[in-house]
C-alpha positions as CSV (number, residue, x, y, z in Angstrom):
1,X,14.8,-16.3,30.2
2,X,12.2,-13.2,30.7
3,X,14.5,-10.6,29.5
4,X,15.5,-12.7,26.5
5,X,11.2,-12.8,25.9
6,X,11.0,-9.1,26.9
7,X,13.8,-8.7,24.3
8,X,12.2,-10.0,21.6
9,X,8.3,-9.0,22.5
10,X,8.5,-5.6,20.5
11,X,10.0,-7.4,17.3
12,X,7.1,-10.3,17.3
13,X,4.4,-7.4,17.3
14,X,5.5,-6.1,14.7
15,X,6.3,-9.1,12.5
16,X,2.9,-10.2,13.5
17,X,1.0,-7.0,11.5
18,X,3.2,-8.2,8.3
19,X,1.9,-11.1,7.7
20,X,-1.9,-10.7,6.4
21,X,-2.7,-11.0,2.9
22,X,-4.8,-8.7,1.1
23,X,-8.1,-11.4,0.8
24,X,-11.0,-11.2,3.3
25,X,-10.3,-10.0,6.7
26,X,-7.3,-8.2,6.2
27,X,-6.5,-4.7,7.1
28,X,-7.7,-2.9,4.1
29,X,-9.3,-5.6,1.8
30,X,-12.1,-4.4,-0.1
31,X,-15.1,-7.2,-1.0
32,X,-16.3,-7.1,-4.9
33,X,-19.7,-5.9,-3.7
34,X,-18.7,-3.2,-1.7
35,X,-20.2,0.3,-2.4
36,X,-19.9,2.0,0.6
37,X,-18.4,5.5,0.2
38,X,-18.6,8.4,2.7
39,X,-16.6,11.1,3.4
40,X,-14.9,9.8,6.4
41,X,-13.1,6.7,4.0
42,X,-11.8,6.6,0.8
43,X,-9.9,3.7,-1.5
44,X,-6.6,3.8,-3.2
45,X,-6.2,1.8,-6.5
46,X,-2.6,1.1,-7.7
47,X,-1.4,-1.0,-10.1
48,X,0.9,-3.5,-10.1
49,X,1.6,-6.3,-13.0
50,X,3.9,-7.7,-11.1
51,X,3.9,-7.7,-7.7
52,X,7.2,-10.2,-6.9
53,X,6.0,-10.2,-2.9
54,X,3.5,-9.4,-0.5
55,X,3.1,-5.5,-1.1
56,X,3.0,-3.2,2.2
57,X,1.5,0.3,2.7
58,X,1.5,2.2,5.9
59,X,0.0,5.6,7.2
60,X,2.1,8.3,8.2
61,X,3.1,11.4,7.8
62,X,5.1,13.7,5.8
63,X,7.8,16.0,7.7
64,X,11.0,17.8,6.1
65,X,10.4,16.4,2.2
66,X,10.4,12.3,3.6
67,X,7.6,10.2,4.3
68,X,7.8,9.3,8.3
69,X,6.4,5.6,9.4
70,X,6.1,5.2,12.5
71,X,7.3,1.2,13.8
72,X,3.7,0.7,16.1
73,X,1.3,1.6,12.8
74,X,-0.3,-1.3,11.6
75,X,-0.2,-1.7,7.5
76,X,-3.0,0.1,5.8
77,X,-2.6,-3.0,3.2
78,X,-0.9,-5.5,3.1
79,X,-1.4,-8.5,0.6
80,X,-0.3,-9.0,-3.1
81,X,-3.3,-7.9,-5.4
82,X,-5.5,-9.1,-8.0
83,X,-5.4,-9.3,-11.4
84,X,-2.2,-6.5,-11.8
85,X,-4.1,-4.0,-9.0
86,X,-4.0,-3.4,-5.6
87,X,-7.2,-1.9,-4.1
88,X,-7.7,-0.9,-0.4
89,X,-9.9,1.2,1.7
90,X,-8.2,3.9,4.1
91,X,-9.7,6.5,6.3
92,X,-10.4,10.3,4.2
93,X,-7.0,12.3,4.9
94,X,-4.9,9.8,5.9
95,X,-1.2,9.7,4.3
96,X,-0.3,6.9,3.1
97,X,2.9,5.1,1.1
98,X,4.2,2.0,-0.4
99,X,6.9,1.3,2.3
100,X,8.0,-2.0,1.6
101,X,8.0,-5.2,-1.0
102,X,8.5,-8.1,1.0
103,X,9.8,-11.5,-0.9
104,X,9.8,-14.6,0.9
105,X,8.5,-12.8,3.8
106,X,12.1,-11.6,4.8
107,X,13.6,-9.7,2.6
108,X,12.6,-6.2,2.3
109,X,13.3,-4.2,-0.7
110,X,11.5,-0.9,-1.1
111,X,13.2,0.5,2.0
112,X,16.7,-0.3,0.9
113,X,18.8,2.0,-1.1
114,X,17.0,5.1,-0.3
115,X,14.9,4.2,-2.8
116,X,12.0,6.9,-3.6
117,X,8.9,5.3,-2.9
118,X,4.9,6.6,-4.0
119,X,3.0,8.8,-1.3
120,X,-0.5,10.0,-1.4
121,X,-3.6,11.3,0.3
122,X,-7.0,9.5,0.6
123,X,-9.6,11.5,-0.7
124,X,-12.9,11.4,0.8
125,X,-15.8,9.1,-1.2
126,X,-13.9,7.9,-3.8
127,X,-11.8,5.4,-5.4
128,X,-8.1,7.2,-5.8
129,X,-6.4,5.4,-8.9
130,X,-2.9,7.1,-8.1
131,X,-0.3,5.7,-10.7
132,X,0.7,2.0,-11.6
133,X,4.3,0.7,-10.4
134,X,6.6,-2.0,-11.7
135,X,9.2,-3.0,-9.9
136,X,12.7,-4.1,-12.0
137,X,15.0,-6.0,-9.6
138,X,18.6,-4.4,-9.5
139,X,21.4,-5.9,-7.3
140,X,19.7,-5.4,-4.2
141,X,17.1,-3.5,-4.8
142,X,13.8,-3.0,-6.7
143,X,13.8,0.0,-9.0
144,X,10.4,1.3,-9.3
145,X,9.2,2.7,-12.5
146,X,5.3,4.9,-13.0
147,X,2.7,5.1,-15.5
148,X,-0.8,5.6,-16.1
149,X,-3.5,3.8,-17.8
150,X,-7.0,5.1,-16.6
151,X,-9.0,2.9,-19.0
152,X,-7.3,-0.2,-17.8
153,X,-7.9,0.9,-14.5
154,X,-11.6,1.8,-15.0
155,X,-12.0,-2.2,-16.5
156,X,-10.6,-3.4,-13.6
157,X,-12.7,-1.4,-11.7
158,X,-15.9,-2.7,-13.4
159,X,-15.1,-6.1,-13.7
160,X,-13.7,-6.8,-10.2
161,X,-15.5,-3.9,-8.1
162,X,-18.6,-2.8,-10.2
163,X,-20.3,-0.7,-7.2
164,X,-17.2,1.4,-7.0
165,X,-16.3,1.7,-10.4
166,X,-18.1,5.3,-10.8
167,X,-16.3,6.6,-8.2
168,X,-13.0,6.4,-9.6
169,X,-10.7,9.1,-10.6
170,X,-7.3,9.8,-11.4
171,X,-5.4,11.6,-8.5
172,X,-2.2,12.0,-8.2
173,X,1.0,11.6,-6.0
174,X,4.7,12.3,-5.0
175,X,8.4,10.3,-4.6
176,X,10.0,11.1,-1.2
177,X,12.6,8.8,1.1
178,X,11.1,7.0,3.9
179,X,12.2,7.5,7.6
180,X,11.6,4.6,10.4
181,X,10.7,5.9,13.7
């Protein structure tokens, strides 16, 4: 009986950092009257129309053109937006990626297919508006597509987050495979 619990211990710690949403207290979530900037955090605005699950993204680094997670990080974010964006708050520097879509809270589809998946850096003091993403299910997959809208993004901004709404700017990122480790 303890080896079967030692067994399964890893995989329960890390199914336990999955399941927050992005709304107050979780890892990342960013209250409508927030205003703190500094230059040792920064926040990431994506869109998303669409999210069809709870939307993850994870620190890590970048080695040999793919994005490395490692399995003990904890999500930067991990919740399913508001009104078509997702918003979070991230330490200046820190790499960071949309690893995985989650629907029903088991089935992962970001990470399948080698799918490319959106990487960028958190900029210190400001509010990063990096690209917006809908997802178009295939088979057994999600196919991700990009585009930009900065004035939809700065109304978002204003409406939902007012005190950070001057510090946003456009940024940009890159597509690269994700490795596990």
């Amino acid at each position: 009986m303890r080896q079967h619990l030692l067994a399964v211990l890893p995989l329960l710690i890390v199914l336990a950092s999955c399941q927050h949403t992005g709304s107050p207290g979780a890892w990342g979530y960013v209250e409508p009257s927030e205003s703190d900037v500094s230059d040792k955090t920064g926040y990431v605005l994506i869109g998303m129309p669409s999210p069809p699950g709870l939307v993850l993204f994870y620190a890590g680094k970048v080695e040999d053109g793919h994005f490395n997670e490692s399995i003990w990080t904890r999500a930067t974010y991990a919740g399913m937006g508001e009104d078509g964006y997702v918003l979070f708050k991230a330490p200046a520097g820190a790499t960071i990626a949309m690893t995985d879509i989650k629907v029903d809270g088991f089935h992962r589809y970001v990470t399948q297919k080698d799918t490319k998946i959106p990487v960028f850096t958190v900029q210190p003091g400001i509010v990063l508006y990096a690209t917006d993403i809908l997802t178009v299910p295939t088979k057994d997959a999600l196919q991700l597509t990009y585009s930009r809208n900065l004035e939809a993004a700065r109304a978002y901004m204003s409406t939902h987050h007012a005190p950070l709404a001057a510090k946003l700017q456009a940024g940009t990122f890159q597509t690269m495979r994700l490795e596990v480790n």
